[in-house]
Structures are given as C-alpha cells and as structure tokens.
C-alpha positions in Angstrom: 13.6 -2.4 20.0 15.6 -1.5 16.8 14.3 -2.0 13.3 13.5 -0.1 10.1 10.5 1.9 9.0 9.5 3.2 6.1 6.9 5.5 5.7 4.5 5.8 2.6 2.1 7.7 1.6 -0.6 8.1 -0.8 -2.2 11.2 -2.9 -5.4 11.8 -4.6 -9.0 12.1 -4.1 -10.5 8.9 -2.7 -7.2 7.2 -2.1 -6.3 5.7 0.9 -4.9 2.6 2.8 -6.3 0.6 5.4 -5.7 -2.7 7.5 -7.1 -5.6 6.8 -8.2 -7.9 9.5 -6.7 -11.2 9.9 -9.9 -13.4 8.9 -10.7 -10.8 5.9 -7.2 -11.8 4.6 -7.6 -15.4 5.1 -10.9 -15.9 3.2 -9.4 -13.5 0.4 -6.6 -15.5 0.1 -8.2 -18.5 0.1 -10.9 -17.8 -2.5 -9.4 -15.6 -5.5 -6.1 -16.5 -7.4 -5.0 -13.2 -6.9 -2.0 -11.9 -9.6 1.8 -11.6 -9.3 3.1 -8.7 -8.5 5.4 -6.3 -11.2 8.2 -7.1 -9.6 9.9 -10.4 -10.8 12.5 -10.5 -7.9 9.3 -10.7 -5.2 6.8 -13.3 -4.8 3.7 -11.8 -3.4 0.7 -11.6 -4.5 -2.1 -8.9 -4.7 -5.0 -10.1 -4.5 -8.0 -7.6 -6.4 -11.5 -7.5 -4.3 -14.4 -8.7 -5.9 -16.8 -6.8 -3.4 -16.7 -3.8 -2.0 -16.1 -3.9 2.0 -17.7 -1.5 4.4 -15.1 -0.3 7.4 -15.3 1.6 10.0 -11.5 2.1 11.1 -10.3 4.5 14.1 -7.1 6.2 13.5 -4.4 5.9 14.1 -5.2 2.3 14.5 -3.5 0.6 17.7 -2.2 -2.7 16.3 0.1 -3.7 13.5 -1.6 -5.1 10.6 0.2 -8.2 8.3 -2.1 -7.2 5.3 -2.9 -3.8 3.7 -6.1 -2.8 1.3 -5.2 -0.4 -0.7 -7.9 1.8 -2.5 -5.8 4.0 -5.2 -8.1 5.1 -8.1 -8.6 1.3 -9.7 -12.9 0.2 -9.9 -11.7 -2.4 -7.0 -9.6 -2.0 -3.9 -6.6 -4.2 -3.5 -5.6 -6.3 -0.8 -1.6 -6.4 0.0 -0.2 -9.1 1.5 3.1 -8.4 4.1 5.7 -10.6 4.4 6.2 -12.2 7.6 9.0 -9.9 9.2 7.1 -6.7 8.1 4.9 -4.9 10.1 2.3 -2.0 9.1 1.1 0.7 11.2 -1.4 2.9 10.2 -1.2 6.9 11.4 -4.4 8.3 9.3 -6.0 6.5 6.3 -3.1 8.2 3.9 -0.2 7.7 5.9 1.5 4.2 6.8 4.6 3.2 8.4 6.3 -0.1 7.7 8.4 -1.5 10.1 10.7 -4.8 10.7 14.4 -6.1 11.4 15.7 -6.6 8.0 16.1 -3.4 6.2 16.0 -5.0 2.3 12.8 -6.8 3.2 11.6 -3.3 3.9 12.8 -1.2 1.3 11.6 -3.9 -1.0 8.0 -4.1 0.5 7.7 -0.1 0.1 8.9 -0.9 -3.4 6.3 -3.2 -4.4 3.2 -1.6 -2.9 4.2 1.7 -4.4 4.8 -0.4 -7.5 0.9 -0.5 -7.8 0.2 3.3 -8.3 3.3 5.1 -8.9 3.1 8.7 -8.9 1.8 10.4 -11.8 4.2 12.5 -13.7 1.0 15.6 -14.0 -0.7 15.5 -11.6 1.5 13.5 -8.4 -1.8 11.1 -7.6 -0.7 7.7 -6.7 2.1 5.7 -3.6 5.2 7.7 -2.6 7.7 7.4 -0.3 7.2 10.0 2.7 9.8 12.4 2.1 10.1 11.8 -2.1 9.8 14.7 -4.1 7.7 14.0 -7.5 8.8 16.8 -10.4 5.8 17.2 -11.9 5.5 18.0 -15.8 4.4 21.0 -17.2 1.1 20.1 -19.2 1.8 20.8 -23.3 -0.9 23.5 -23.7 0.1 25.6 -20.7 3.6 27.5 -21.4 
C-alpha cells in the first residue's frame, strides 16, 4: 500500500486533537453553517461546536477517522472536516498522522488544519508540522 503521510502535531496546555465519530460529524454538519476556511484555494469548512462533548478515546485509536476535533486554546473545540482521499490516524491525543494517495491533497490538508492555530512566534503553542522547527522570539524586556 503506498501513499503519503503527514504527521502534525500540536503544543500547549490543554491542546489536543481527537476523532470524531461518523454520526457526531453528520449531525454537526447538518445543524451549524460552519465557516470557510482561511485558505481561499480550499473549500472546507470548520465547523465551531456549540457544546462541549465528553470522550473517552483509547490511544492510539485503531481506525482511521474522516473528521478531526480540534481543541487548540479557542472557548470552543473545532470540528475538521477530511476530504474524501485523506485519512487521519491518531497516535496519542497530540500527535496525528494524515495519510492518502495524492500527495497535494495531503500537503494541503496539513496546510489548512495547521492554518487554524499556527505556531506562536513566543511561546511555539499552536499546529506544526512534525519535524518543523519554530524560531521562537526573544521577548522585548528580556535581553
């Protein structure tokens, strides 16, 4: 089985990312509007939670997910649709893998989910690739 995988990855205290189940997905995308993502070029949509959802999730978690919440600092979790072709598998709740055929779609995914926390310049909290450095700034008291 060949295919692409990009790993991600996210810092910071209380962040993490978990899978959503398939009927969580389909009632959140059928009752909220959701938002566009940042990214012009891709057509997906994050939908924000308007509740807070309890789960209890073993890790590493055995099956591929198709939807990702991600839980990155904001007052409500976010729910992150994968397009079909791209697979998510999850090692431990900060650590994800993205896998599928078509390397763009991939790269692109990884794009736009780390598009929703980059890194902070100070402090390095936020969604990075596994392997990216982040030069962190030197505050402007401290010399």
């Amino acid at each position: 089985m060949q295919g692409y995988l990009v790993g991600l990855t996210v810092q910071g205290v209380g962040y993490r990312m978990e899978p959503v189940a398939n009927a969580t997905l389909a009632a959140a995308l059928g009752s909220s509007t959701g938002e566009a993502s940042s990214s012009p070029s891709s057509s997906k949509r994050i939908i924000w939670e308007q509740e807070a959802e309890k789960s209890n999730i073993a890790y590493p978690h055995k099956q591929p997910a198709r939807a990702v919440r991600l839980k990155v600092g904001y007052t409500r979790a976010c729910i992150f649709p994968l397009p079909d072709g791209v697979l998510g598998f999850f090692v431990k709740p900060t650590l994800m893998y993205l896998y599928g055929i078509d390397k763009a779609l991939v790269t692109n995914t990884a794009a736009a989910m780390r598009a929703v926390r980059k890194p902070n310049a100070y402090t390095g909290n936020g969604i990075q690739l596994v392997g990216e450095t982040i030069k962190l700034k030197q505050r402007a008291g401290s010399k």
